[in-house]
Every structure is written in structure tokens, then in C-alpha cells.
C-alpha positions, -999 to 999 in steps of 0.1 A, spaced: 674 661 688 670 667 652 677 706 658 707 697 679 720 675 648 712 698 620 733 723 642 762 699 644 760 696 604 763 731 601 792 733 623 803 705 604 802 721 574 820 754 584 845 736 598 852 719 565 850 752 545 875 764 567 900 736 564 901 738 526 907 775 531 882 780 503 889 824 493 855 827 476 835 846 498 807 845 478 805 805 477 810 805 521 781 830 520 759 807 503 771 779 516 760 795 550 728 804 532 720 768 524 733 761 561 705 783 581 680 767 556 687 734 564 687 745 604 653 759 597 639 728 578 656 707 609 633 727 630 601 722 613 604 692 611 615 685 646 585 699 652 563 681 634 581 652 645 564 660 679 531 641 668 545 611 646 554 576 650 589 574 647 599 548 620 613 523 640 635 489 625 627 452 634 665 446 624 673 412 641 639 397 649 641 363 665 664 347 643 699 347 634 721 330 605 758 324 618 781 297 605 756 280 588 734 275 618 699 298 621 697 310 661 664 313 680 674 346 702 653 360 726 628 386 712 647 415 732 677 411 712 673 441 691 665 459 719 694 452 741 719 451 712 710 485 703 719 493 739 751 478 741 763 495 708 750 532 724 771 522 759 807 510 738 804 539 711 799 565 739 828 551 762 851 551 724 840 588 715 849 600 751 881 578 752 894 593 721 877 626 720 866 615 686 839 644 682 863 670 674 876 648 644 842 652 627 815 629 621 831 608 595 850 590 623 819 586 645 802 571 615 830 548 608 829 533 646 792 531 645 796 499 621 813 468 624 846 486 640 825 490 674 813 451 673 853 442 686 841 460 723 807 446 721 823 411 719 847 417 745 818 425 770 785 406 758 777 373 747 747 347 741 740 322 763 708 296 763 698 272 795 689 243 773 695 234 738 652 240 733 658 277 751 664 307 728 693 327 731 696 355 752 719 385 745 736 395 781 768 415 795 796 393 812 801 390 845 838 387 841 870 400 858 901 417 843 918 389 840 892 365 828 881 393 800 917 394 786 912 358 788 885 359 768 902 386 743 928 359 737 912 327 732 918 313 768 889 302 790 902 291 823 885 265 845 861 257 816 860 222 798 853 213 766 818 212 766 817 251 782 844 261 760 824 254 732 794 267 741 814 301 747 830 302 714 797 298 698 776 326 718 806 349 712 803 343 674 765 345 672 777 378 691 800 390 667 775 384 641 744 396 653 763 431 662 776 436 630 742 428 611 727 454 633 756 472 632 752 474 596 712 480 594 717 516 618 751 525 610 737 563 599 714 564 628 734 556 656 764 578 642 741 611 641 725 605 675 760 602 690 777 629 676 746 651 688 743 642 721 777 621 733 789 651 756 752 663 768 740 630 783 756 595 793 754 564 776 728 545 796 700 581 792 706 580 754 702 544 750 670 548 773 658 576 746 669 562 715 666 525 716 632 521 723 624 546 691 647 531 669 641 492 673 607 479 663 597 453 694 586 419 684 548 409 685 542 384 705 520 358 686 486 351 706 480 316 708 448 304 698 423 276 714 430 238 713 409 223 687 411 187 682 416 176 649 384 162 629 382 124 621 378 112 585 340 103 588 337 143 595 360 156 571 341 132 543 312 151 548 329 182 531 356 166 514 345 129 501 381 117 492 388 122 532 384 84 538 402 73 510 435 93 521 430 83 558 428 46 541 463 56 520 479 66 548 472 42 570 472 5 549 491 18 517 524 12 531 543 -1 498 527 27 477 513 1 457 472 13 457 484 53 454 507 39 423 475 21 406 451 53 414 477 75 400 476 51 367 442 49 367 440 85 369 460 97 342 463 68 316 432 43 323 439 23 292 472 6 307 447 -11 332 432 -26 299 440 -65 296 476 -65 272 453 -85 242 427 -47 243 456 -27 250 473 -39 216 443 -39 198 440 3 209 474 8 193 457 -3 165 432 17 161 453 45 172 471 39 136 441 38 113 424 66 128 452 92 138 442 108 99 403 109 109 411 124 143 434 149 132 407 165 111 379 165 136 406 183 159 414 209 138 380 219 128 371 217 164 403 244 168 391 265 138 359 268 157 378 276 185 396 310 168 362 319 152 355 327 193 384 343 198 384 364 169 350 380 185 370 387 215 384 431 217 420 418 222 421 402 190 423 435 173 457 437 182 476 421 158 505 419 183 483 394 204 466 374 179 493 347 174 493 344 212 456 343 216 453 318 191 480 295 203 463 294 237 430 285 226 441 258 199 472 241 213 456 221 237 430 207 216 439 176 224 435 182 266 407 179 285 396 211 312 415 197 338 449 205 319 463 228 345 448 210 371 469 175 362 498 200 359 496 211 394 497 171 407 461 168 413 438 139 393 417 149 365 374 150 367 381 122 340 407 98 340 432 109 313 421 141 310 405 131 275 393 165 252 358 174 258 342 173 223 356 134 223 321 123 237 304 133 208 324 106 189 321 68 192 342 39 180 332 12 156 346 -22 140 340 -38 111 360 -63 93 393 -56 117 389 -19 106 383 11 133 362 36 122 351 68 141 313 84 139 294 109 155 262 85 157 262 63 187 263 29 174 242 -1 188 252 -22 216 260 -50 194 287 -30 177 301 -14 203 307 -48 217 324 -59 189 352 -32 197 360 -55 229 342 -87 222 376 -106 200 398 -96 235 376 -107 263 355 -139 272 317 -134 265 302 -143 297 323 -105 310 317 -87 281 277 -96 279 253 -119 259 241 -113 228 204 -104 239 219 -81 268 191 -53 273 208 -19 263 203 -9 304 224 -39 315 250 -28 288 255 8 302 265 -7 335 285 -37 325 325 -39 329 322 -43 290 307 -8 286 336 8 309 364 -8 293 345 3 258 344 38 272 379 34 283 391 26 247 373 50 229 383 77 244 418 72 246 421 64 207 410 96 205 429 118 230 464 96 218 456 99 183 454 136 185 482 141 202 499 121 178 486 140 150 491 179 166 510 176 201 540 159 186 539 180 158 535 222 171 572 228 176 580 218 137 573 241 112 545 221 93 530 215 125 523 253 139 488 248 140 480 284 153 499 302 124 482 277 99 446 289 113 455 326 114 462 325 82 430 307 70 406 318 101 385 329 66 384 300 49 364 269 57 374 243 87 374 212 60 400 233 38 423 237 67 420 206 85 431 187 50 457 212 49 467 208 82 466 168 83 474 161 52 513 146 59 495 117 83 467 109 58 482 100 27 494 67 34 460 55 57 430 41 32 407 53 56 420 91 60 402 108 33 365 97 48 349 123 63 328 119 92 
């Protein structure tokens, strides 16, 4: 086949030298030159074609977009569209004796042009609304196909009318997507071999080569689904979702675990609650400074790292590893819609620091203070038979709704404080926190952090106490 076309090009090619009546002899020579190479080439590889794969198309597949609407066809669709194309082409070309006009013609028919026949003679029908469509020829008369060429469908109601209108348009579209896809393909196999065989022995020859078939998917085993007692043992949240889905019909418990979650300190009793906004204010100078040394140490590790020694990627290097100083590890993770290891997501180098009152004034320190005064952060708010007696052994403490709700508050002074202090502040100019600790990555932590925080400290009494 391919030796047959590359003939046909070169008697292609002649012919048009010919018509323009082109004098230079020397140009036809190597025109003709170039011709017998390319004849040569077509029979190399024709025969090494012998021995490959041809590269086949899946063009329509088992779907098809038309008016909106995605059809389920029948996996043969390719198959038997590429057919039907081959059988109207070959009756057109003979018809018409469109060979002898060249192979611009043939090329021309071989797109949407031919789909007008296909319609007239094929359509999809289905059995059921569940059944995929199947591509088939019409049974039809003379009379009914001009009929059908005209609009008319006699002896059908509305219902069938319908149903005919729609296969012939999924049939006009699915032709002239293939149509489209093999245009080149189908044109060169017809102009080769449309007076050497008929239409049905080269559809048989080029069809099957041309159009990938559809895998049929295997389908695998029944397997029950597990129960939530089984899936808990690899997955312990297992229960509680079966327990959402089933009882949580208002969305009431999944809206208090989601606030528990991400801000546990608006499950606080209002009285705490206001007295954290309090603290938030005197402390938001203290915090601010333990943050940014906690970031300077932070680029003192990246600067260690090879990348650094780009200067292009410093600023970028340094603006990932400090601007979410204020985040816990679970940053990306409460991005993605998941909940944090720790509810609110508080920044890991807050447990090292406790909270402390004294004479209505918060203060923050990296000593863990006694029992006594870390009830007195919580003590003014709630009754003392829940927040624990005075001679409360330190063991009782740890477990006591006192020492959750004091756990609770500390560490959201701190994680809402600093992003009061730095979040709110890195897309200002006084507030780019990883240009400030480029520049002074040589200096000392203390220098930079009062550099850094001193806009929120000079109004707090507190804010120049180091811890």
C-alpha cells in the first residue's frame, strides 16, 4: 500500500509540473530526482512496515458529546464508522470519477463533506434508555430515505420521530469528529486503491489497522464492603464518621468538631474568652519578639543549606521558612480541609512557653509555673469546685477540665498574638519579616526582633521585658 501511494504522489507530482508548464528542465529533472527518492524511501519503509504495529487511533471511544448531551455508543463505533466512511467515499470517487482530479479533491470528501451520505444511510439507535448506542445502516426504501433526506418520517409518532432526529444528529456528529481525526488517512488509502479493490475489501484491510479497539474492562470479584468496627482497626476515626453519617443529621456535631478543631478557644465560656483578648493585648509585644528570634534561628538553618548560595533564591528560601512562624506543622494539612494533630494548629515552639497572672497582668515565661498560678489564669472565670481546690495534688491538676481549658488559653494567646504581630503585618513594607532577617541574618536575634516589633511595643508597659 504505501509503495502503491508514494507512486500515486509521484504521478501526482508530474502531473502538476505539467499543468504549470514549468520550461526549466533542469528543475523537472530534479523534481523527478527527488520523486524516485521518495518512491525508494516508500519502499523501505513498506518494508519494514512488514514487522510493525501499525499505529492505530481510538478516535471515538465509547462516548460522544452532541447538543450538550454526552452519548454512551457501543464500543464498535469506531470500528464500523470507519467502515461506512470507506463504503460512501468509494461509491463518491467512482460516481464522479474524482481520481483523475487529483488528490486534493479526494482529501476534501474524506472530511466532513462525506458525513452528508453517511447520514443519509446510517444512524444510532438504542433498545432502552440504559442501552448504549449502536451505530447501524438503515433498512429503508427509496422513498422512505428521501423521506428521511427531507425531514419527513412517515408512520412514525412523536415519541419515534424524536428518537430518529436524535440518532441522526449523534450521527452527523460522531462522523464528522472521526471524519476530522483521519481525514489524511482515509484520503491516501482511497486515492491508492479506489479502482483496484471494492469498498467493502478495503474497509476489511484498512479499518481494523487504523482504529484502535476498545479494551474491555475485566470486572473484578465482589467484595463486601467492611463495617466500621473493622475499618477502626486501621483507621480509628472510622466509627466516628459512621456515627456522623448516620445521627448527625442537622450538621450540628460536624459544625462543633470542625470548631473545636481549628479555633478551640471559642468553646471557652464567653467570661475566659474575654479575658484571652486580654491577654492577647498585653502580650502581642512579648510574643512578637520570641517569634522572630525563633525565625532568625530559623534562616541561620537555611543559610547552611547549598541553595542558599544563590542569591536569586535566598529571599524565597527565607520567606518560606519564616513566614509561617506563627503556624503549627499541620499548615498544609488544615489547607487541604483535613483537622490539625492539635486543635488550632498552634506553632510548635509555643509549648515551651507558659502563661502567668499577677495583679490582672498576663505575663509569658519559659519556666513552667506552679499549679497555683496557672489556676489563677482561669480561676476569676470559672467556679472553684471545676477549676480544683486549693490543695489539688499536681497529678489531679494535669487531668482536670481546669488544666485543658488552661492549655487551651495559653496557647491560643500565643498563636493569635503572633499572628497579630507578623501575619497581619508581611504584605506591608515594615512588616516583610524575611527581607528584615536577610539583611541582619549577621547580627544578633534580640537586635532584630526589637527591630522588627518595635511599632507594637511602644505603647505596652510590659513590651520591653525580656523573657
Amino acid at each position: 500500500h504505501l509503495v502503491t501511494l508514494n507512486r500515486a504522489r509521484l504521478d501526482r507530482s508530474r502531473r502538476v509540473n505539467m499543468a504549470h508548464g514549468n520550461s526549466n528542465t533542469r528543475g523537472q529533472v530534479a523534481r523527478c530526482a527527488r520523486g524516485r527518492a521518495l518512491a525508494t524511501i516508500g519502499l523501505i519503509v513498506a518494508l519494514c512496515a512488514c514487522t510493525q504495529v501499525t499505529n492505530a487511533k481510538k478516535v471515538l471511544g465509547t462516548k460522544v458529546r452532541s447538543q450538550n448531551k454526552v452519548y454512551k455508543v457501543d464500543p464498535s463505533t469506531d470500528l464500523e464508522m470507519c467502515k461506512a466512511i470507506i463504503r460512501e467515499m468509494h461509491g463518491e470517487l467512482i460516481k464522479h470519477s474524482m481520481r483523475e482530479d487529483g488528490e486534493d479533491n479526494i482529501y476534501d470528501t474524506a472530511g466532513m463533506a462525506i458525513c452528508l451520505g453517511v447520514v443519509q444511510n446510517y444512524t444510532f439507535e438504542h433498545a432502552s434508555a440504559k442501552s448504549p448506542w449502536k451505530f447501524m445502516r438503515k433498512q429503508q426504501t427509496d422513498e422512505e430515505r428521501e423521506d428521511a433526506l427531507y425531514g419527513s418520517f412517515a408512520g412514525a409518532n412523536g415519541d419515534d420521530s424524536a428518537s430518529i432526529i436524535e440518532g441522526l444528529m449523534l450521527t452527523k456528529k460522531a462522523c464528522m469528529d472521526f471524519a476530522e481525526e483521519l481525514q489524511l488517512e482515509i484520503s491516501e488509502v482511497m486515492y491508492a486503491r479506489v479502482h483496484q479493490a471494492s469498498a467493502d475489501d478495503i474497509a476489511d484491510d484498512f479499518c481494523p489497522t487504523a482504529v484502535k479497539p476498545v479494551k474491555k474492562e475485566k470486572q473484578g470479584k465482589y467484595v463486601p464492603a467492611a463495617t466500621p468496627q473493622e475499618r477502626s482497626k486501621e483507621d480509628p476515626s472510622a466509627l466516628m464518621q459512621d456515627m456522623l453519617k448516620t445521627r448527625d443529621t442537622s450538621g450540628a456535631i460536624s459544625e462543633m468538631l470542625e470548631m473545636e478543631a481549628s479555633f478551640p478557644e471559642r468553646m471557652l465560656d464567653p467570661p475566659l474568652q474575654k479575658e484571652l483578648g486580654v491577654a492577647v493585648e498585653q502580650l502581642v509585644c512579648q510574643v512578637c519578639k520570641v517569634a522572630v528570634r525563633h525565625a532568625h534561628a530559623k534562616v541561620k538553618e537555611v543559610e547552611k543549606t547549598p541553595a542558599f548560595k544563590d542569591r536569586w533564591q535566598r529571599q524565597s528560601l527565607v520567606a518560606e521558612a519564616v513566614n509561617l512562624i506563627c503556624h503549627g506543622k499541620d499548615h498544609a494539612t488544615l489547607a487541604a480541609g483535613y483537622y490539625p494533630s492539635v486543635p488550632g494548629n498552634p506553632p510548635e515552639w509555643a509549648n515551651d512557653y507558659y502563661l502567668s497572672k499577677q495583679d490582672s497582668q498576663y505575663r509569658l515565661s519559659k519556666s513552667k509555673p506552679s499549679v497555683s498560678a496557672m489556676r489563677a489564669v482561669v480561676e476569676k472565670t470559672q467556679p472553684m469546685s471545676e477549676t480544683g481546690s486549693e490543695d489539688e495534688p499536681a497529678t489531679d491538676w494535669e487531668q482536670s477540665r481546669g488544666k485543658h481549658e488552661y492549655d487551651v488559653v495559653r496557647k491560643a494567646v500565643i498563636r493569635t498574638a503572633c499572628k497579630q504581630a507578623i501575619d497581619q503585618r508581611l504584605d506591608t513594607d515594615e512588616g516583610d519579616l524575611s527581607e528584615l532577617l536577610l539583611e541582619n541574618r549577621k547580627g544578633d536575634a534580640k537586635q532584630a526582633a526589637k527591630l522588627y516589633c518595635t511599632p507594637l511595643c511602644h505603647s505596652n508597659k510590659a513590651a520591653n521585658d525580656e523573657l
